[in-house]
C-alpha positions as CSV (number, residue, x, y, z in Angstrom):
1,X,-207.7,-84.5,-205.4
2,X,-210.8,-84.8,-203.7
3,X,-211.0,-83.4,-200.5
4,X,-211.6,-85.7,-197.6
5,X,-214.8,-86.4,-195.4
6,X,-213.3,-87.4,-191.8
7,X,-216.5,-89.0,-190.4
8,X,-218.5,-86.7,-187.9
9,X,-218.0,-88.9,-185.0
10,X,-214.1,-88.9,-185.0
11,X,-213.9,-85.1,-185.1
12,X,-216.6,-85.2,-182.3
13,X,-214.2,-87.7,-180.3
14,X,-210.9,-85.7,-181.3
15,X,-213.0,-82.6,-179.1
16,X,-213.9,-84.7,-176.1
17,X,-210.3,-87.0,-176.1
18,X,-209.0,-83.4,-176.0
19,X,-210.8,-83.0,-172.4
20,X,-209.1,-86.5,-170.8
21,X,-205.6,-88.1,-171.4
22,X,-203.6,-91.4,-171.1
23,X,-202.0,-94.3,-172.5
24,X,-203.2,-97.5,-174.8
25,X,-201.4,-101.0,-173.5
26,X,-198.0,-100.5,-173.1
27,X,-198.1,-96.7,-173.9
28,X,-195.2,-95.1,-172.6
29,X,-195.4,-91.2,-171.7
30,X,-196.6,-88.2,-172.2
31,X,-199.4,-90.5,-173.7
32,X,-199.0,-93.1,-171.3
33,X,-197.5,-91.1,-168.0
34,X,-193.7,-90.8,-168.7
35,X,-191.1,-90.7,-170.9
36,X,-190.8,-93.6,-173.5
37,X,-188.9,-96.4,-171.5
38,X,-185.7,-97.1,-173.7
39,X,-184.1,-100.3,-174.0
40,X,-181.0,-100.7,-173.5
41,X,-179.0,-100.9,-176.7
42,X,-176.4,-103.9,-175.1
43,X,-179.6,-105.7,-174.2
44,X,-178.4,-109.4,-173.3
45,X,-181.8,-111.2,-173.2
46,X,-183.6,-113.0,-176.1
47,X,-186.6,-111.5,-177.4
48,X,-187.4,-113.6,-180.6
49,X,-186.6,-113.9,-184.4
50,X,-187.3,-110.6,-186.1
51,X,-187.8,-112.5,-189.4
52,X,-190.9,-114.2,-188.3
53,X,-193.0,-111.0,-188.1
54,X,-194.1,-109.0,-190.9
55,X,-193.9,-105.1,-190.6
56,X,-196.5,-104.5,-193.0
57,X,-194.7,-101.6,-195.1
58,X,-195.1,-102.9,-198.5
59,X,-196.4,-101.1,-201.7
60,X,-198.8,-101.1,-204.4
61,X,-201.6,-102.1,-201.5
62,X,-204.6,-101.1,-203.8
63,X,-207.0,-98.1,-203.3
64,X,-207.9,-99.4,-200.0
65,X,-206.3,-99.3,-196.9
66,X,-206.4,-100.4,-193.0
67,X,-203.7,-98.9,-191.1
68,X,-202.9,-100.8,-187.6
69,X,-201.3,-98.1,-185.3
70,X,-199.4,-99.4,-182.2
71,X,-197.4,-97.8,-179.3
72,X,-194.8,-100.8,-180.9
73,X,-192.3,-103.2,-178.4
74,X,-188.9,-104.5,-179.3
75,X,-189.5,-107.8,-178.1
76,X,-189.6,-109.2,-181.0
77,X,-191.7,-112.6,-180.0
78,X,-194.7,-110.8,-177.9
79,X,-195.2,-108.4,-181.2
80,X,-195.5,-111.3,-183.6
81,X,-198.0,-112.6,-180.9
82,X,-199.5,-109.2,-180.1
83,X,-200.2,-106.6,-182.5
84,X,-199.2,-108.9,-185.9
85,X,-202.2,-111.1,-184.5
86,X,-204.6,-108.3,-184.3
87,X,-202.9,-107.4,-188.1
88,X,-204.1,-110.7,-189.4
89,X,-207.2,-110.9,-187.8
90,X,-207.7,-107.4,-189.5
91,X,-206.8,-108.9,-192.8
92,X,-208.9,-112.3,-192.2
93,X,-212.0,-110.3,-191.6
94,X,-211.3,-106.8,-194.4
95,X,-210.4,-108.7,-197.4
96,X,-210.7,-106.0,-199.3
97,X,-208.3,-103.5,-197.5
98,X,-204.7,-103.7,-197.2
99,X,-203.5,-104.0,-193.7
100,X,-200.6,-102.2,-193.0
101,X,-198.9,-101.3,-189.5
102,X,-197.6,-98.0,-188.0
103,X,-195.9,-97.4,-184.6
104,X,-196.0,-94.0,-182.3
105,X,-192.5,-94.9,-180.6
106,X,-189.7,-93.8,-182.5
107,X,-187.3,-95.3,-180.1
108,X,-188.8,-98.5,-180.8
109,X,-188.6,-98.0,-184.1
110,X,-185.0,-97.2,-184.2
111,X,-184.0,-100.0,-181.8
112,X,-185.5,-102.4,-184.3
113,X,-183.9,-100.8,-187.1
114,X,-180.9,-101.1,-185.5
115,X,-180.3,-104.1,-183.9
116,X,-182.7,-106.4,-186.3
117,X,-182.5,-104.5,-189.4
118,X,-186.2,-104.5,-189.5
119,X,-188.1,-101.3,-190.7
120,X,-191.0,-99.8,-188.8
121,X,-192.9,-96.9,-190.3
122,X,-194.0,-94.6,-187.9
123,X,-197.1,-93.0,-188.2
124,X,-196.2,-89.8,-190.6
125,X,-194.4,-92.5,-193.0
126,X,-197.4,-94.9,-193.0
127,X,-199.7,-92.1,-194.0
128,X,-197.2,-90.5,-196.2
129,X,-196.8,-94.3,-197.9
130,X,-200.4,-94.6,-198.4
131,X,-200.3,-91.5,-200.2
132,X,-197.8,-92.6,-202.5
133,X,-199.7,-95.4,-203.2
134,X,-202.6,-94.2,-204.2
135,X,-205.3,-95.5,-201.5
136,X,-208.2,-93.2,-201.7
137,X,-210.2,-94.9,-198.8
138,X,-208.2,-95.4,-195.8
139,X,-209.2,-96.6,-192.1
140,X,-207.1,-96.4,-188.8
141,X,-207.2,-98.7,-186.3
142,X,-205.4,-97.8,-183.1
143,X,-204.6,-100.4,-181.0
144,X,-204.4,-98.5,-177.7
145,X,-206.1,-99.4,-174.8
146,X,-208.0,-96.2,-173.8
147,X,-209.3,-92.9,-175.6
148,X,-205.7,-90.9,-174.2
149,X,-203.1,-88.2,-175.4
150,X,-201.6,-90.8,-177.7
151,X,-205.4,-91.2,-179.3
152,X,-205.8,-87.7,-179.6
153,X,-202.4,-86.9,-180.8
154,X,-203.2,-89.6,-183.8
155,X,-206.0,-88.1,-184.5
156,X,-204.5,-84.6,-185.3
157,X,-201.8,-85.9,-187.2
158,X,-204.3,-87.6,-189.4
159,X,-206.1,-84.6,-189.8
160,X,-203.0,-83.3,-191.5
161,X,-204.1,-85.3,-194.2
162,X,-207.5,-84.3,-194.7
163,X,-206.7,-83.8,-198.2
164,X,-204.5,-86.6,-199.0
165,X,-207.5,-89.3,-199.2
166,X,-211.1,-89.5,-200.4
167,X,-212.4,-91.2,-197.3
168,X,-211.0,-92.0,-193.9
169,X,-212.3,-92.6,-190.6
170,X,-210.0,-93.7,-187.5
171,X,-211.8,-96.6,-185.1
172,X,-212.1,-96.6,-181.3
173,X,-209.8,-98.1,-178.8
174,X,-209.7,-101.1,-177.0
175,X,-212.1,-99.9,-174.1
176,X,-214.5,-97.0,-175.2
177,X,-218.0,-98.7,-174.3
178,X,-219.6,-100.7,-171.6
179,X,-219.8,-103.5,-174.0
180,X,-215.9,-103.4,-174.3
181,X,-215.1,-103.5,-170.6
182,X,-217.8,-106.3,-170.2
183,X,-216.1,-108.3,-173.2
184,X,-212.3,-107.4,-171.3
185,X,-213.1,-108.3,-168.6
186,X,-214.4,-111.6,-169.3
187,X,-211.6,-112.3,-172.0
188,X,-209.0,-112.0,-169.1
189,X,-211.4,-113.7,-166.9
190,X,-211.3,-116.8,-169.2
191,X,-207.4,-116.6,-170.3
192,X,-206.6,-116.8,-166.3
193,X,-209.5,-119.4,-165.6
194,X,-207.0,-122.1,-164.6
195,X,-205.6,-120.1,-161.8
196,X,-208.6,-119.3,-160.4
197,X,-208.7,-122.2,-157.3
198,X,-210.0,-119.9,-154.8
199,X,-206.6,-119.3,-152.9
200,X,-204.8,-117.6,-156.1
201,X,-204.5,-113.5,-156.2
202,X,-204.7,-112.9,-160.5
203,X,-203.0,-109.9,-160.5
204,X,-203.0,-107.7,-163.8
205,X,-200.5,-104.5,-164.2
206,X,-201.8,-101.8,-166.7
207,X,-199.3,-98.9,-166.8
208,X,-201.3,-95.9,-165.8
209,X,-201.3,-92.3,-166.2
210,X,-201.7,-89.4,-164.0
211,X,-204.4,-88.0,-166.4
212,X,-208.7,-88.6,-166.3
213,X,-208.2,-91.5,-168.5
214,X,-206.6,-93.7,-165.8
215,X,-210.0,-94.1,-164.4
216,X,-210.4,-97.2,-167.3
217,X,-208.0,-99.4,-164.6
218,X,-210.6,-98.9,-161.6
219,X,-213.8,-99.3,-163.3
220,X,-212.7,-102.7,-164.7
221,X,-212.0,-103.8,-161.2
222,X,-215.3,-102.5,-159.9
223,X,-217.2,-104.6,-162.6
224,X,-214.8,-107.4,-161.8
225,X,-215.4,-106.9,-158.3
226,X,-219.1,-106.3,-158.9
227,X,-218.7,-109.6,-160.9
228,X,-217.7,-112.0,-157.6
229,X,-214.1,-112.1,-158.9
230,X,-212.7,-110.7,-155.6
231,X,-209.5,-112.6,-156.2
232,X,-208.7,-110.2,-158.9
233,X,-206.8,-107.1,-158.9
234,X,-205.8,-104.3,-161.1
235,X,-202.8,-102.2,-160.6
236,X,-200.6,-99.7,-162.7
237,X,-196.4,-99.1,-163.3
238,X,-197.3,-95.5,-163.2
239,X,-200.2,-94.4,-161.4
240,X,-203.2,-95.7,-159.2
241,X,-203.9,-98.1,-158.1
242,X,-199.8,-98.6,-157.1
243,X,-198.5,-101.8,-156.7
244,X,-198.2,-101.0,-153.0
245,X,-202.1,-101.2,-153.2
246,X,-203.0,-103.7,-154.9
247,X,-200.5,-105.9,-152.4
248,X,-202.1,-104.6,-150.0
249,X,-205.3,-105.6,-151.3
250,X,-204.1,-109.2,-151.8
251,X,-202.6,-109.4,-147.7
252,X,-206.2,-108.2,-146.9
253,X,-208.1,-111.4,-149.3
254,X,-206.4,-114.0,-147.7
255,X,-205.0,-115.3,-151.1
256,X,-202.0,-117.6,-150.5
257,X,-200.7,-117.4,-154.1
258,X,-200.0,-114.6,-156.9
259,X,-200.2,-114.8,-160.3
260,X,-198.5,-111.3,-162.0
261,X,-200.2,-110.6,-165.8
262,X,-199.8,-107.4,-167.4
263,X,-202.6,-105.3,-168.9
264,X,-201.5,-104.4,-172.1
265,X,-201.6,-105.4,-175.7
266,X,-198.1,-106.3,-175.8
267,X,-195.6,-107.9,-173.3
268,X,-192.7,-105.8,-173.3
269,X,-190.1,-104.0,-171.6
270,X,-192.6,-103.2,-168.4
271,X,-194.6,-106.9,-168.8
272,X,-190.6,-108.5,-168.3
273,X,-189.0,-105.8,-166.4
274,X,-191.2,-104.0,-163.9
275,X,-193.8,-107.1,-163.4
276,X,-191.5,-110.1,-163.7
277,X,-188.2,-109.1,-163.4
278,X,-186.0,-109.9,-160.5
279,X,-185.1,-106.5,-159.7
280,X,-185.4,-105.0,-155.8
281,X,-188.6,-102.7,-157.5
282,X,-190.6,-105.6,-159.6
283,X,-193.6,-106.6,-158.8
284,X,-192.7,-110.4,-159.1
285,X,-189.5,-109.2,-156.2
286,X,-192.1,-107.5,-154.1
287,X,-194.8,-110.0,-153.6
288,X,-192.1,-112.6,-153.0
289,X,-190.5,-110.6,-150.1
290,X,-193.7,-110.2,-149.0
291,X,-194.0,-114.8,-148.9
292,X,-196.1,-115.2,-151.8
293,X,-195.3,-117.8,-154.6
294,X,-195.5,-116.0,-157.9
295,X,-196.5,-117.5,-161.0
296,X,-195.6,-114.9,-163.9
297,X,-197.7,-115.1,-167.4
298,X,-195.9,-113.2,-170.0
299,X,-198.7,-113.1,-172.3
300,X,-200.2,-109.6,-173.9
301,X,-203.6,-108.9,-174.0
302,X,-203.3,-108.7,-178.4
303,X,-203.1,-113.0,-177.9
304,X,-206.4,-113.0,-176.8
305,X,-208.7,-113.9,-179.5
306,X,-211.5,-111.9,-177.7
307,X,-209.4,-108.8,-178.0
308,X,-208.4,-109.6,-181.2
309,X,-212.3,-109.8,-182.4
310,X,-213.0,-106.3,-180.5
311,X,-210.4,-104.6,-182.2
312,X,-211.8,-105.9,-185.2
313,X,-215.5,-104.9,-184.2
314,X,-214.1,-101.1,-184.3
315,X,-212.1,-101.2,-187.7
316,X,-215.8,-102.2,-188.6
317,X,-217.6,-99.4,-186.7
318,X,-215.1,-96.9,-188.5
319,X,-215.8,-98.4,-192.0
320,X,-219.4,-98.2,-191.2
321,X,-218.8,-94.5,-191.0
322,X,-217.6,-94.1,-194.7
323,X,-219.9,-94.0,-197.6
């Protein structure tokens, strides 16, 4: 088999991702800041029909691949909306790959498996599927939010199958360049626009980690800040800002009304739980003890056709890359 050329740039990223950590949307620890958050197995809420979303895991994909790789949620509705609308914008603008999907949760994973009967690769399997099948040129596309532990640890697993493929080349996340946090930043801008009457708070929640990386969280609200949006706010689940500060930050605008968003590709467990839920520690409970109406949007940032188009932008970038 020939041996593999992993483009220069990723092996020069996989030394300086090595140097920062943290989490893509909806990462959950170590590569987002904790332990994965489990659901619970006697769940008694609705999260969609299983059967409308596509898990990608097919064979006899030809010699060319594009592997989507995802933290993963098993709310069923906001993945469909999420990450399979990033898959089929992948496959709308690569005819010529395959697109097929791969999650880093394995607790996702088996939740699915188990109460949908739906099957999930994880990484290892995806790569060890594309193997099987034959692909010689393959492409990665992480859907993460920032360059984090999670990044890094897919890039070393790929590297395990330097060997495996002719060609392969893994793209950038979500927010690498100023050009991406510019684009973000107005793509949230625009999907909130109708909130925005000048006495509304637009609050987004990212979920933070303790490591360099979280840094992504307060640069986008310096630029939206920079921008004249002072009505918007960034905060995290796990790190800084807290939700303590960004309330504070809302008593101190003068903002009579809150509207709770998360910051994350998907909508899941934290998006329905720690933003919206109606427990004594949820974002939506805290800013309504503290008199605010709340308005919350369960909506992922992998709906956004903007995000949708950047992800695509860096499957491109990393196919650039291969000869």
């Amino acid at each position: 088999m020939k041996h593999n050329k992993i483009s220069a740039w990723m092996l020069t990223a996989s030394m300086l991702i090595a140097l920062l950590s943290g989490c893509g949307s909806n990462q959950t620890p170590p590569a987002d800041g904790g332990p994965a958050a489990q659901t619970d197995p006697e769940e008694n809420y609705e999260t969609g029909d299983a059967s409308l979303d596509d898990p990608r895991n097919q064979n006899e994909i030809g010699e060319n691949e594009l592997l989507v790789v995802s933290f993963g949620t098993s709310y069923n509705d906001s993945r469909r909306l999420t990450i399979g609308a990033i898959e089929q914008a992948m496959e709308q603008a690569f005819p010529d790959y395959a697109v097929r999907r791969g999650f880093t949760s394995q607790i996702i994973i088996d939740h699915v498996k188990s109460r949908d009967g739906v099957s999930i690769d994880n990484v290892g399997e995806a790569l060890d599927r594309a193997v099987e099948n034959g692909v010689k040129k393959l492409v990665i596309q992480p859907t993460h939010l920032m360059d984090g532990l999670e990044y890094n640890d897919l890039i070393e697993e790929a590297a395990q199958y330097s060997d495996a493929f002719e060609q392969i080349a893994i793209g950038k996340p979500l927010l690498t360049s100023d050009a991406d946090f510019q684009a973000v930043m107005q793509a949230i801008i625009d999907a909130t626009k109708t909130y925005d009457d000048g006495e509304t708070a637009i609050c987004f929640m990212g979920h933070g980690t303790e490591a360099a990386s979280n840094g992504v969280y307060a640069k986008l609200q310096a630029m939206l800040t920079g921008a004249g949006h002072t009505n918007y706010f960034i905060g995290t689940v796990e790190a800084s800002p807290s939700l303590e500060d960004v309330l504070a930050a809302v008593q101190k605008s003068g903002c009579k009304k809150v509207v709770l968003r998360p910051l994350m590709i998907v909508a899941g467990d934290h998006a329905n739980n720690d933003m919206a839920g109606d427990e004594e520690d949820s974002w939506k409970t805290a800013f309504e003890n503290a008199g605010y109406e709340v308005t919350t949007v369960l909506s992922g940032l992998g709906e956004l056709e903007a995000v949708q188009s950047l992800f695509v932008k860096h499957a491109q970038a990393a196919m650039d890359t291969l000869a």
